[in-house]
C-alpha atoms as a printed R data frame, in Angstrom:
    type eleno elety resid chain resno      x       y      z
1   ATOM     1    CA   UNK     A     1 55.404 -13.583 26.770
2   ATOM     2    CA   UNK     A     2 58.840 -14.296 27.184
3   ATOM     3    CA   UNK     A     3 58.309 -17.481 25.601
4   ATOM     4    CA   UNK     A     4 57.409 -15.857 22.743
5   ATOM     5    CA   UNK     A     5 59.366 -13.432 22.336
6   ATOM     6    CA   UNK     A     6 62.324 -15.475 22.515
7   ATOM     7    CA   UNK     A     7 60.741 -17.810 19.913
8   ATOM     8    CA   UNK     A     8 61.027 -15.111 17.304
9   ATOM     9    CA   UNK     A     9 64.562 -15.570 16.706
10  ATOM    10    CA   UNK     A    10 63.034 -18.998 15.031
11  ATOM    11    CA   UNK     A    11 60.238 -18.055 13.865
12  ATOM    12    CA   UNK     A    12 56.598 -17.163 14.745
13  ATOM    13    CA   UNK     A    13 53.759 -17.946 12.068
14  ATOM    14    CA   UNK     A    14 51.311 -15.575 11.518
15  ATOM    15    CA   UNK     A    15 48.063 -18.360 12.206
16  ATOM    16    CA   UNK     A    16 50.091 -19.215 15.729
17  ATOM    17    CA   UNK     A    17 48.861 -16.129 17.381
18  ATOM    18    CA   UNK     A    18 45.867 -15.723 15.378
19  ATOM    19    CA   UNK     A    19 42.896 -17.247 17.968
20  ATOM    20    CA   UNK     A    20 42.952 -14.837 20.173
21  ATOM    21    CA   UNK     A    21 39.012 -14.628 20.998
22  ATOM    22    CA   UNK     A    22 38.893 -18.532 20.130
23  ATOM    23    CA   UNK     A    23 38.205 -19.473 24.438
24  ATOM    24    CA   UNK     A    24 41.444 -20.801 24.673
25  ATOM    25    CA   UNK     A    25 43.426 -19.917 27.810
26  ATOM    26    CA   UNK     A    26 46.545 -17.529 27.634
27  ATOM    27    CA   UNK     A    27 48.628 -20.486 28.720
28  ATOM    28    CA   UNK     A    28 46.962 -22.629 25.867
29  ATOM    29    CA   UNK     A    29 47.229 -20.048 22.750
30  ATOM    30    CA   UNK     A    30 51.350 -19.566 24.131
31  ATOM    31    CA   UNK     A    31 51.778 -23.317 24.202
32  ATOM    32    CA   UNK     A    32 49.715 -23.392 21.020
33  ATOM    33    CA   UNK     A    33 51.954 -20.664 19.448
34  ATOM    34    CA   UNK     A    34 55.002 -22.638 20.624
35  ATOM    35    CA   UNK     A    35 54.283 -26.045 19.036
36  ATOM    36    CA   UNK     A    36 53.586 -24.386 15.885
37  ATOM    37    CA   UNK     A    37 56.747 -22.175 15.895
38  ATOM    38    CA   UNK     A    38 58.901 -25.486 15.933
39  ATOM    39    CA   UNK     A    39 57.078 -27.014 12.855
40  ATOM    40    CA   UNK     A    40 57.668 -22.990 11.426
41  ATOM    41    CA   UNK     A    41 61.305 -23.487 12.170
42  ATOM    42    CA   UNK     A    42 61.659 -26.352 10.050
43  ATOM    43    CA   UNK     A    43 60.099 -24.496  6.914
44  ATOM    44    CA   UNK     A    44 61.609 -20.882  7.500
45  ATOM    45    CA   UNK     A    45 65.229 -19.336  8.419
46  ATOM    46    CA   UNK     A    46 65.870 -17.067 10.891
47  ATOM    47    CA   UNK     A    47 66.719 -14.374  7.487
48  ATOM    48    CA   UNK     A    48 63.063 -15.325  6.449
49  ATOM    49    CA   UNK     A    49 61.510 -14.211  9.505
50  ATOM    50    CA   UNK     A    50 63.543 -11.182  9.571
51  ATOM    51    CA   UNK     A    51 62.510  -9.872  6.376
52  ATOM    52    CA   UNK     A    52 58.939 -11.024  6.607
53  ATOM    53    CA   UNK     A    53 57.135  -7.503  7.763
54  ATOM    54    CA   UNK     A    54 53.818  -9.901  8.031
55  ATOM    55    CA   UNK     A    55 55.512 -11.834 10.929
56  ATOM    56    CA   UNK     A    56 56.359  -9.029 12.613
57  ATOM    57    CA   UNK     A    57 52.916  -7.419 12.252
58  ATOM    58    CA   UNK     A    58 51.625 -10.233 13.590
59  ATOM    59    CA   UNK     A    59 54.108 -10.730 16.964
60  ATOM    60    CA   UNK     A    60 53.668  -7.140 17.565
61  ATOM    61    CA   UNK     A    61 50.259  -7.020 17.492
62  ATOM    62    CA   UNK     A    62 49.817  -9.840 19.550
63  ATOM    63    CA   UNK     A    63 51.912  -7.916 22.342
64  ATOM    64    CA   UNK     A    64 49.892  -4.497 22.107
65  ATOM    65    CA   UNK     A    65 46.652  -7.251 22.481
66  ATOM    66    CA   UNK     A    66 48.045  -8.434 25.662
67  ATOM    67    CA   UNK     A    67 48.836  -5.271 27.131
68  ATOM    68    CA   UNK     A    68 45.312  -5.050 27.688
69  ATOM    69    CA   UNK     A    69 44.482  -7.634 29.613
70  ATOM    70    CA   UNK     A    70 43.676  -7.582 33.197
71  ATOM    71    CA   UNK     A    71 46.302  -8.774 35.146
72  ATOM    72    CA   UNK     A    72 49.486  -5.267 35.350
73  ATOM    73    CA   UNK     A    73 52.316  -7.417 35.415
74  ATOM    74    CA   UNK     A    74 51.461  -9.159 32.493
75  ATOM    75    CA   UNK     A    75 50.267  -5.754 30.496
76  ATOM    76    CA   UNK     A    76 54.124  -4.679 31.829
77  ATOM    77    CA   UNK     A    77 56.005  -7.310 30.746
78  ATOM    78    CA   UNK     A    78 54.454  -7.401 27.239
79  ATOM    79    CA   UNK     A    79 54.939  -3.422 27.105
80  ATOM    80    CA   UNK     A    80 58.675  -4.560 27.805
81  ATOM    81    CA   UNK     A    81 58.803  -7.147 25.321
82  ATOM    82    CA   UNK     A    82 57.387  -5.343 22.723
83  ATOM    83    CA   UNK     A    83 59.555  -2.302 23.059
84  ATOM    84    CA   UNK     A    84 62.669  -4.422 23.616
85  ATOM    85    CA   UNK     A    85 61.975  -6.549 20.328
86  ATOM    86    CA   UNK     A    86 61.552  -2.928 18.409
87  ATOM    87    CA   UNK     A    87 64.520  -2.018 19.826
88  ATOM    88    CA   UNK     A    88 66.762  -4.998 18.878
89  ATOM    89    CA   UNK     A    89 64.807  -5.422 15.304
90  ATOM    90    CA   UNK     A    90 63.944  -1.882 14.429
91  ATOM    91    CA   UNK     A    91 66.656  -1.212 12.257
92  ATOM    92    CA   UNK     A    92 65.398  -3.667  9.334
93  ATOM    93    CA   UNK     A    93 62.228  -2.094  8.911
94  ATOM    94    CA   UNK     A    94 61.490   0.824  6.472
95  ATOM    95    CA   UNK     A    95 59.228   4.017  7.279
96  ATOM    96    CA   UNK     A    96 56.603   1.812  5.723
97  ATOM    97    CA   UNK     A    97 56.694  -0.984  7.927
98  ATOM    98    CA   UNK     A    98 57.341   1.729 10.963
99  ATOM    99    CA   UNK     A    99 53.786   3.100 10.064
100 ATOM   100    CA   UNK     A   100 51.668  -0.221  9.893
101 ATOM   101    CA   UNK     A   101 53.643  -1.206 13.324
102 ATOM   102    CA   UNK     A   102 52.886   2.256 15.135
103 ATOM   103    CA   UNK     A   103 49.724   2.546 13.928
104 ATOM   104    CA   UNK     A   104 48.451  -1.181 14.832
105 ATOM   105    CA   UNK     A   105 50.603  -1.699 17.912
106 ATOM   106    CA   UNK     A   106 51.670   1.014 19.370
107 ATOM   107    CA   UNK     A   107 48.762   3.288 19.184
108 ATOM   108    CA   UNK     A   108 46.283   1.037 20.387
109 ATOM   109    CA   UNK     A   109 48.366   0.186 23.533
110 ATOM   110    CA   UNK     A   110 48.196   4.254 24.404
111 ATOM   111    CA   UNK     A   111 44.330   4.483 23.369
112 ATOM   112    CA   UNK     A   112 43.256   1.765 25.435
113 ATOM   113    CA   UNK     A   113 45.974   3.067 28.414
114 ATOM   114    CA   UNK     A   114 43.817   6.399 28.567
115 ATOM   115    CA   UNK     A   115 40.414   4.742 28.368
116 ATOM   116    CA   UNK     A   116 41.184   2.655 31.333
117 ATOM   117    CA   UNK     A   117 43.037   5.812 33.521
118 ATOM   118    CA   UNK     A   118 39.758   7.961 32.625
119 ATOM   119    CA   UNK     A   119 37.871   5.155 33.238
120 ATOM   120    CA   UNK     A   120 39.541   4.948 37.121
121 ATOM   121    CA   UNK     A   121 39.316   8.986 37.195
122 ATOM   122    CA   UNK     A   122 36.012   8.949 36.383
123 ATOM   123    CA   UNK     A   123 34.549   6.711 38.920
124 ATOM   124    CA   UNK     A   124 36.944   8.406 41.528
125 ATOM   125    CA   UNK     A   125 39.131   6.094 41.611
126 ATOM   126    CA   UNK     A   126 41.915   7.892 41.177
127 ATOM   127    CA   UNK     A   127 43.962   7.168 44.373
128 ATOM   128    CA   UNK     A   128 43.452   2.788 43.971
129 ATOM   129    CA   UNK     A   129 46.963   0.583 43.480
130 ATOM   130    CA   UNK     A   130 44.751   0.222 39.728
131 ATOM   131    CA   UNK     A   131 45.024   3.503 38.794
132 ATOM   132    CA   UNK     A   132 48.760   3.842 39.996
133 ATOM   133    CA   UNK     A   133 49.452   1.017 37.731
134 ATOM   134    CA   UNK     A   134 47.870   2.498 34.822
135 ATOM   135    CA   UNK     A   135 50.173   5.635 35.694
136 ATOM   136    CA   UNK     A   136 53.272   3.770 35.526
137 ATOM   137    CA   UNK     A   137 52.653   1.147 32.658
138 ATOM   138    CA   UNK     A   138 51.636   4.641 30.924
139 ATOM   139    CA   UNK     A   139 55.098   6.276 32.180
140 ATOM   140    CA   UNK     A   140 56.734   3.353 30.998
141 ATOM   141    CA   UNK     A   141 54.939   3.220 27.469
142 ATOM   142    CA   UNK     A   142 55.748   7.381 27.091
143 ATOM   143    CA   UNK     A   143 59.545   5.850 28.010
144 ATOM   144    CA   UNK     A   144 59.599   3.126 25.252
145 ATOM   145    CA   UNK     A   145 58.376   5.907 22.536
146 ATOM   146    CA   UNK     A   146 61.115   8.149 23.283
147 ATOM   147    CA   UNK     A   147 63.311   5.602 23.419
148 ATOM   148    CA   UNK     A   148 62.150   4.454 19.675
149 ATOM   149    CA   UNK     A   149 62.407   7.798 18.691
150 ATOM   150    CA   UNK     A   150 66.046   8.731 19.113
151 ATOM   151    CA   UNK     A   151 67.107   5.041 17.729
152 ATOM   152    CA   UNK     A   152 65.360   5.376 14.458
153 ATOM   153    CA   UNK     A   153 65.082   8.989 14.228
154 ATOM   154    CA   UNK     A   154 65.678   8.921 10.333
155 ATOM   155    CA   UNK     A   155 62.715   6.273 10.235
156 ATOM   156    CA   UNK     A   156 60.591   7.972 12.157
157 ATOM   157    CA   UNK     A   157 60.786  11.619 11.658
158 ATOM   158    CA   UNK     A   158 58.279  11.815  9.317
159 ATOM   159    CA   UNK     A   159 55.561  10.050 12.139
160 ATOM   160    CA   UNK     A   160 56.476  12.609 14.801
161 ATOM   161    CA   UNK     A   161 53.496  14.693 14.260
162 ATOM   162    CA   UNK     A   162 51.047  11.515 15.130
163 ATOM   163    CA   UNK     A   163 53.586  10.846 17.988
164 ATOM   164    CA   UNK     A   164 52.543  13.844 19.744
165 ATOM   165    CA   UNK     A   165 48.628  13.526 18.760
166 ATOM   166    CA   UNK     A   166 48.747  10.015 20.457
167 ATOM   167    CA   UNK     A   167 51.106  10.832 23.307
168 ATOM   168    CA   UNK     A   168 49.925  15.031 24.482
């Protein structure tokens, strides 16, 4: 995830993340991804990528994807990543941008967070090191929103009302 993440400031194409249910390993779509960022590089600046929404659409969405997979520390570290690279790039994209990456990454990470915590309350499972997990990723998710909120306030004012929806 790292990997990737730090590939950005080169340049991600959008068909490098695109195989997701293709039965390739994590490990091979990354090194995948990776390979084709370099020939990407070649053909696109860094100001290219930035301005790109589509490339960011499609890095971000990759991220909210892994966050739910199976294994927490993974689902944490992309939660990290993702919120990190909206942090250190969110102040090039417009309200319109803001809206297609809320509504197709960040929303799905918080509707599949509280299927899988009803899911453990549900079959009583409420007290397992899974469910704890889910509590904290969650806390840490609730966290990155804020966070997002009071850096692009002006960008994001308008979305607060589907903020709360998503996160009460």
């Amino acid at each position: 995830i790292q990997l990737c993440a730090a590939y950005i400031v080169h340049g991600i194409p959008e068909s490098g993340l695109a195989a997701a249910n293709s039965g390739e390993s994590l490990t091979e779509q990354l090194q995948r991804t990776l390979d084709a960022s370099a020939t990407f590089h070649t053909r696109a600046s860094k100001q290219a990528v930035e301005e790109d929404p589509k490339v960011w659409f499609t890095v971000f969405a990759a991220l909210s994807s892994i966050t739910n997979g199976a294994i927490f520390e993974t689902r944490m570290l992309a939660i990290d990543t993702l919120f990190g690279l909206l942090s250190a790039h969110g102040f090039q994209f417009e309200h319109k941008v803001w809206c297609g990456i809320i509504g197709r990454s960040l929303f799905p990470v918080f509707d599949k967070l509280f299927a899988d915590i009803m899911e453990c309350h549900n079959n009583a499972d409420s007290t397992s090191e899974l469910y704890s997990g889910l509590l904290r990723l969650l806390d840490r998710t609730l966290k990155g929103c804020l966070t997002l909120l009071s850096e692009f306030f002006e960008q994001l004012s308008p979305l607060m009302g589907d903020f709360a929806n998503v996160m009460l």
